[in-house]
ROTI-835321 format. One line per 10 residues: number of its first residue (from 1); their letters; for each residue x, y, z of C-alpha. Coordinates in steps of 0.05 Angstrom, whole numbers, plus 32768, in hexadecimal, padded with zeros to 4 digits. Layout:
<rs>
NUM) a) X:Y:Z ~ ...
</rs>
This chain:
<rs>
1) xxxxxxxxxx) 8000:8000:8000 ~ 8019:8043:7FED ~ 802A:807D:801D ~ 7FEE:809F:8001 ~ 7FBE:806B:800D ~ 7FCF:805F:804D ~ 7FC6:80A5:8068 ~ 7F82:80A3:8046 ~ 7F76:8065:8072 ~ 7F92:8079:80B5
11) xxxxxxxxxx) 7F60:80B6:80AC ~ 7F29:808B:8097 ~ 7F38:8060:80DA ~ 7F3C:809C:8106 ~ 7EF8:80B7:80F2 ~ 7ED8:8076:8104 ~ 7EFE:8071:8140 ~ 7EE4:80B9:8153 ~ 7E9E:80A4:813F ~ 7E99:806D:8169
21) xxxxxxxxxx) 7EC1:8089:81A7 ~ 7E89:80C2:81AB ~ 7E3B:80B2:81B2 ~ 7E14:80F3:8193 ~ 7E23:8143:818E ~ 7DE5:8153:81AF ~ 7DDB:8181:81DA ~ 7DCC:8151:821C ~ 7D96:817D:8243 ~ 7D6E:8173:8202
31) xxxxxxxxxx) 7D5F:812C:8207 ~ 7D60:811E:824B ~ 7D2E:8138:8285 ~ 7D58:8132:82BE ~ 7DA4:811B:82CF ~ 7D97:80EA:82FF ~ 7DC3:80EB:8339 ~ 7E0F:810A:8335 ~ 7E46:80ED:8325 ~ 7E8E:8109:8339
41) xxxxxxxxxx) 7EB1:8118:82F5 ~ 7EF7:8106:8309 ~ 7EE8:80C9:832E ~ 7EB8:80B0:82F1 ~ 7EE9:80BC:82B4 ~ 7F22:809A:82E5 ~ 7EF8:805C:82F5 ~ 7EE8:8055:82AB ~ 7F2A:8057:8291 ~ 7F43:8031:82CE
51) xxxxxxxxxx) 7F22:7FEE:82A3 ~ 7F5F:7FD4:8280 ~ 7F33:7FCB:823D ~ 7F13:800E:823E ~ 7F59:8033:824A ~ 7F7A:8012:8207 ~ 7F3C:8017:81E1 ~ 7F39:8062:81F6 ~ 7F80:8066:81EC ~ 7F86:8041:81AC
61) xxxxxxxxxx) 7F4E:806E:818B ~ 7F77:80A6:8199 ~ 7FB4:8092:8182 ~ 7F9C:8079:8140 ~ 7F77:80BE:8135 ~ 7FB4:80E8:8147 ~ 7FDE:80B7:810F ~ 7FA1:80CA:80E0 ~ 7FAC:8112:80EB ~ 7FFC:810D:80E7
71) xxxxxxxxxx) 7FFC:80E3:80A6 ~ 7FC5:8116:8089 ~ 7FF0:814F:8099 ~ 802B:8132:8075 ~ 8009:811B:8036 ~ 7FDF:815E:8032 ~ 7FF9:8183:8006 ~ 8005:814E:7FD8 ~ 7FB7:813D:7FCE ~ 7F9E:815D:7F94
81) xxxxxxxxxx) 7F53:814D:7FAA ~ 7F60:8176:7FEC ~ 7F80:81B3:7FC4 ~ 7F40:81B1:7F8F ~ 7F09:81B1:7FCB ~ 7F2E:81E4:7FED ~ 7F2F:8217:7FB9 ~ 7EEA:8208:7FA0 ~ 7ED2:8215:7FEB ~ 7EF5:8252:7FED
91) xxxxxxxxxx) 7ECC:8270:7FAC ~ 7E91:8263:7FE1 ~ 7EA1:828E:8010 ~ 7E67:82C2:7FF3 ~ 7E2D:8294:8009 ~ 7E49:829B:804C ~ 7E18:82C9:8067 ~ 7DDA:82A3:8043 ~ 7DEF:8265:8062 ~ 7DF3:8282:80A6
101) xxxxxxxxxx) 7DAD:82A9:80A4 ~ 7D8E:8266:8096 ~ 7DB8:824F:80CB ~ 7D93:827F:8103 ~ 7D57:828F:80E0 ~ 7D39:824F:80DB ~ 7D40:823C:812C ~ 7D33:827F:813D ~ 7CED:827E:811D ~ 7CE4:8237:8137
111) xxxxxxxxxx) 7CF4:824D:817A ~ 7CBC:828A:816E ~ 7C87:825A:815B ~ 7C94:8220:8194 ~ 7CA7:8251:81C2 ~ 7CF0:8253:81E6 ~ 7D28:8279:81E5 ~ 7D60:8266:81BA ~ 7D6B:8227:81E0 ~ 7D2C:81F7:81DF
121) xxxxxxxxxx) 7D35:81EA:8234 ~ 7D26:8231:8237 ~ 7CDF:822F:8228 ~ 7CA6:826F:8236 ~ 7C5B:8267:8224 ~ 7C58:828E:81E0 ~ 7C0E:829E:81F2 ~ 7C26:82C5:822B ~ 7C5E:82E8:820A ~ 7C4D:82FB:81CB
131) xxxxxxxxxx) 7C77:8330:81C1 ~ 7CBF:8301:81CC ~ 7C9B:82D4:81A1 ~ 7C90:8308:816E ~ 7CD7:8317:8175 ~ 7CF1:82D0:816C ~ 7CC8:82C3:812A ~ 7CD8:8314:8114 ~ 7D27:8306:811F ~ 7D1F:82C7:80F9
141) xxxxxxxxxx) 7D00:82E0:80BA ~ 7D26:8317:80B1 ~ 7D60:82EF:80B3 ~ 7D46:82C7:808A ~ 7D36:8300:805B ~ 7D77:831D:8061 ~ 7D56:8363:8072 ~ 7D78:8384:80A1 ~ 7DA6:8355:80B4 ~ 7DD3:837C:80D8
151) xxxxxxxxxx) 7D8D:8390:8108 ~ 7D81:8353:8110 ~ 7DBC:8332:8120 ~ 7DC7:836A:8152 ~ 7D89:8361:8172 ~ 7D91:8311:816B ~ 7DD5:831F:819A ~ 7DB6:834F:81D0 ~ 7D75:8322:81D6 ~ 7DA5:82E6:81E2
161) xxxxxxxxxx) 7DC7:8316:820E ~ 7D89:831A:8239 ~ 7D7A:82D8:8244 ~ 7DBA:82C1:8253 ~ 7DC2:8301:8287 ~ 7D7E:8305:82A9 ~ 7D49:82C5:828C ~ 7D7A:8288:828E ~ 7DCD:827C:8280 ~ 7DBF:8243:826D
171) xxxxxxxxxx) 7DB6:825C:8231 ~ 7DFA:824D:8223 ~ 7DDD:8211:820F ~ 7DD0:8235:81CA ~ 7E14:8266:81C9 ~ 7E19:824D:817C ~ 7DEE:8287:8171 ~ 7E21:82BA:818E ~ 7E51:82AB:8158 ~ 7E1F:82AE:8123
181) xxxxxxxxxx) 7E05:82F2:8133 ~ 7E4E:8304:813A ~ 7E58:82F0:80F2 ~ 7E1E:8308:80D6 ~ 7E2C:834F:80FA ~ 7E69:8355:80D1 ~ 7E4F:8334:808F ~ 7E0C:8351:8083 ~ 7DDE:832B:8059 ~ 7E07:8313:8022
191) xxxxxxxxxx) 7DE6:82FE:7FE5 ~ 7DAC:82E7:7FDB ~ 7D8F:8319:800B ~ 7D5B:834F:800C ~ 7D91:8380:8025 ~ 7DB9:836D:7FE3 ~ 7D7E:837B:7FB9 ~ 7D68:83BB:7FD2 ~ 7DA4:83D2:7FD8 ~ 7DBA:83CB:7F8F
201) xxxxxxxxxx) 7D74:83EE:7F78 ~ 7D78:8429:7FB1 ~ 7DC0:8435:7F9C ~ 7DB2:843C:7F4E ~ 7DA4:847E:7F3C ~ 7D62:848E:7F1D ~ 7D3E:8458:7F49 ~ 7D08:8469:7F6E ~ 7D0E:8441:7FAA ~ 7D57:8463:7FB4
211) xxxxxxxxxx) 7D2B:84A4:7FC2 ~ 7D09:8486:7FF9 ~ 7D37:8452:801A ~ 7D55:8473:8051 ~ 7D85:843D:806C ~ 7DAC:8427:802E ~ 7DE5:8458:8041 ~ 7DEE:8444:8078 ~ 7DF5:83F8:8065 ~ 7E28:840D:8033
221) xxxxxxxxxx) 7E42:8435:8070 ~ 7E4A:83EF:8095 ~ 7E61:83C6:805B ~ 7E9D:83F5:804E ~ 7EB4:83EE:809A ~ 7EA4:83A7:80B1 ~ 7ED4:8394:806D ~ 7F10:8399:809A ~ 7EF1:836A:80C1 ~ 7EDA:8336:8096
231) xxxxxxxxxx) 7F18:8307:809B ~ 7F06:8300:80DB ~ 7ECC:82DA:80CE ~ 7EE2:8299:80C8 ~ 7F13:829C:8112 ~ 7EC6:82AE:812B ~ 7E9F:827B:810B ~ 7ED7:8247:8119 ~ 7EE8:8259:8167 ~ 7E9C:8257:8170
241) xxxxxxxxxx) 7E8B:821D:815F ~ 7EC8:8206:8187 ~ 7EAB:8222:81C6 ~ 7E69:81FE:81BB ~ 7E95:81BD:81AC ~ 7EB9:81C9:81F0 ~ 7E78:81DA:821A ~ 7E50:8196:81FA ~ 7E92:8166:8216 ~ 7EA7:8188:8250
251) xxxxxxxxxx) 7E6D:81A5:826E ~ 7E38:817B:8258 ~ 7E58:8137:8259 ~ 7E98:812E:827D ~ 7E85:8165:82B1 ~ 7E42:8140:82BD ~ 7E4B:8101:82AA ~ 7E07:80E7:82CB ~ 7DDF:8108:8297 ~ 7E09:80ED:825C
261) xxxxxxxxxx) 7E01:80A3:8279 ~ 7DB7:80B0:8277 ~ 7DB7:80C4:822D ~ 7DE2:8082:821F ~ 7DAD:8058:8249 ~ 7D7A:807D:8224 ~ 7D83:8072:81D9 ~ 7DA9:802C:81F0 ~ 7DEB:8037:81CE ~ 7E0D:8006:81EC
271) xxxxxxxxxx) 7DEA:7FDA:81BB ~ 7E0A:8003:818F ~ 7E49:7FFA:819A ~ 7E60:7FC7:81CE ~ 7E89:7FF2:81FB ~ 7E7E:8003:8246 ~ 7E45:8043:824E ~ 7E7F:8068:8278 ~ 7EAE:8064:823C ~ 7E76:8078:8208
281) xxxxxxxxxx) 7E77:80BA:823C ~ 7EB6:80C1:8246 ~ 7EC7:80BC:81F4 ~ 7E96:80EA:81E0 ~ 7EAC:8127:8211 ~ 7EF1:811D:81FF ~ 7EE7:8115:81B4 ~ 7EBD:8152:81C0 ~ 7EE2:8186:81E2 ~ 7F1F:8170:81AB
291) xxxxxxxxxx) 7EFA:8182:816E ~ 7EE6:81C1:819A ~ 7F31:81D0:81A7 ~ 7F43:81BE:8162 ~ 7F10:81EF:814A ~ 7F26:8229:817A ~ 7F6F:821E:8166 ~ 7F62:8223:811A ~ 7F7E:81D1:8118 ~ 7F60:81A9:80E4
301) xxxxxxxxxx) 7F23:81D2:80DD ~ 7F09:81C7:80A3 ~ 7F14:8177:80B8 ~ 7EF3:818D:8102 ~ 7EBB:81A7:80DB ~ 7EAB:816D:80A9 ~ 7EA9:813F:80E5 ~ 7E7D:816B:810A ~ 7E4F:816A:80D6 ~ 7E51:811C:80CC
311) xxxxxxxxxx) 7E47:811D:811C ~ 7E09:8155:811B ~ 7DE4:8129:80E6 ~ 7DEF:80E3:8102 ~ 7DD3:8102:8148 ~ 7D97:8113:8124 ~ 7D8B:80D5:810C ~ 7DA0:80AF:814E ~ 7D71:80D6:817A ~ 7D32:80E1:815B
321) xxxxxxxxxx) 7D12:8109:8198 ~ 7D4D:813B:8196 ~ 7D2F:817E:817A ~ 7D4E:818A:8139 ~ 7D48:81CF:812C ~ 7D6F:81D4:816D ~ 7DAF:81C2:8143 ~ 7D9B:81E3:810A ~ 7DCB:8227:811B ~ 7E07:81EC:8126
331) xxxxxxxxxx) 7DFD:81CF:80E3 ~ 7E01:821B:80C3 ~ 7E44:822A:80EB ~ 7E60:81E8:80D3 ~ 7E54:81FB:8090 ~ 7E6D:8237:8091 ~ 7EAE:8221:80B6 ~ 7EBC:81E4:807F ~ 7EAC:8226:8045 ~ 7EDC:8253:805F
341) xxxxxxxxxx) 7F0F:822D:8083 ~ 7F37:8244:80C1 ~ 7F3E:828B:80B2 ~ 7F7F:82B3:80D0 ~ 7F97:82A8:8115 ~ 7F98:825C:810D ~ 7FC3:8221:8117 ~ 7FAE:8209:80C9 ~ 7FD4:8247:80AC ~ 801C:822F:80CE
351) xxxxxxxxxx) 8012:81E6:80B4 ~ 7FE8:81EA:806F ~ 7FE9:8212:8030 ~ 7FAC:8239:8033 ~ 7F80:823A:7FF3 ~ 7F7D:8285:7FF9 ~ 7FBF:82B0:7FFA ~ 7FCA:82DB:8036 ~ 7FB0:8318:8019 ~ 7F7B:82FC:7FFA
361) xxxxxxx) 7F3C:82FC:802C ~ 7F0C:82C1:803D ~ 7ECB:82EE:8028 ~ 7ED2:8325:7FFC ~ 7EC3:836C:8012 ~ 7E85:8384:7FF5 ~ 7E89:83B2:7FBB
</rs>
């Protein structure tokens, strides 16, 4: 077997082995009602890997994903496939901003309708508030829309804001958003949007509606400075997601291992795969807070990105109670990360040749 194909298989072995060493990407409080009693963290992951067969299987999986990564690294470059995708993602970097209003829009209008706020644990009557639900299902189309996206994303932040700071933090459950407002902040609508279309006909002389629009300065006001910032972009989208990696394996599963076990007795994985239910824990908050790191660092990302994807949509099959449109804004940011790549201030750009030059930027400046 040539040097080539066996890189190609030692990455092919590591996915599995990261597939099967983690149970879902969910988010736990959304499929489970209560956590049962606690568990001490510490003492849990030690007695699991204290079983001889659970520390080399844990160990093993590593190893042969780290040997993956090494031998992908090396042969990289050489790869034509990998050198084709990457500069045919990069001419995608325009859609950006489309992908991520569908991204937001969709949940937030969901979460309008059946009534919680960003995260579905955080639920209000929508009878009794119709004004937040107003604003939910408002936000949502007019992201949607792409009219005033800029507004909206604004408003999208300081609404999350508010819960987080005087409804709930737990929130945090749903800090995906944050990133995407971020992003969208910066970006504006992109194209297709209603902001790109009025635009053009307010700014062409002779039109009517440029006599009446009041606003379409300004948005060429905010295009012109946020272009300085649009490199940034992809460190946002990227770290982001990273954060919400880190927060679903440490927080939610190695930190509280108790209401991870119940999710495994739940949905019965160990049928799934024949390992013990600790090490089905244990393997999916470690694989998780990696990809988060990995993602945060600028490593691998538009590998970290592809997996999360593959991980996102076999969850959704897996666990067919856990709310979909939940993951919806996850799905958008892992787009959007495997489009653009790691962006500056990553690990990638001292170890890879990016498709882009250095002075070249990720999304173009709008004209």
């Amino acid at each position: 077997m040539s040097v080539r194909h066996r890189s190609v298989a030692a990455v092919a072995v590591a996915l599995l082995a990261t597939l099967v060493a983690r149970p879902v990407a969910a988010h736990v409080d959304y499929v489970t009602e209560d956590s049962g009693d606690p568990l001490d963290a510490v003492a849990f992951v030690a007695e699991v890997l204290s079983d001889p067969f659970n520390a080399a299987l844990f160990a093993g999986s590593g190893l042969v994903a780290v040997a993956g990564l090494a031998a992908y690294l090396r042969m990289r470059p050489t790869i034509v496939d990998v050198v084709v995708l990457r500069e045919k993602l990069a001419g995608y970097g325009d859609l950006v901003p489309w992908m991520l209003r569908l991204a937001v829009g969709l949940p937030l209008v969901g979460a309008g309708f059946q009534g919680y706020l960003f995260a579905p644990t955080l639920s209000f009557d929508p009878a009794a508030s119709p004004l937040l639900r107003l604003l939910f299902i408002g936000l949502g189309f007019a992201l949607l829309f792409g009219l005033a996206t800029r507004i909206a994303a604004a408003v999208g932040l300081l609404t999350y804001a508010w819960v987080l700071v005087a409804v709930d933090p737990l929130v945090v459950l749903a800090v995906e958003y944050v990133p995407v407002f971020v992003a969208l902040g910066i970006l504006g609508g992109g194209r297709p949007s209603a902001d790109d279309m009025l635009l053009e006909v307010a700014s062409t002389p002779g039109s009517y509606y440029g006599r009446v629009d009041p606003v379409h300065h300004l948005k060429s006001f905010l295009d012109e400075r946020t272009g300085p910032l649009r490199r940034y972009v992809p460190t946002v989208l990227r770290v982001g997601m990273g954060v919400s990696f880190v927060y679903l394996g440490l927080i939610q599963k190695l930190a509280d291992p108790a209401s991870a076990l119940r999710v495994v007795e739940k949905y019965d994985l160990t049928s799934v795969v024949p390992v013990d239910a600790g090490l089905w824990v244990v393997g999916a908050g470690v694989t998780e807070v990696a990809v988060g790191l990995a993602l945060i660092a600028g490593f691998f990302t538009r590998g970290a990105a592809a997996l999360s994807f593959v991980l996102f949509t076999t969850t959704l099959f897996g666990l067919p109670d856990d709310p979909v449109l939940a993951h919806v804004a996850l799905f958008g940011m892992a787009s959007a990360v495997f489009t653009l790549g790691s962006g500056p201030l990553a690990f990638d750009r001292r170890v890879g040749r990016p498709a882009l030059g250095e002075e070249e930027e990720p999304i173009a400046a709008a004209d």
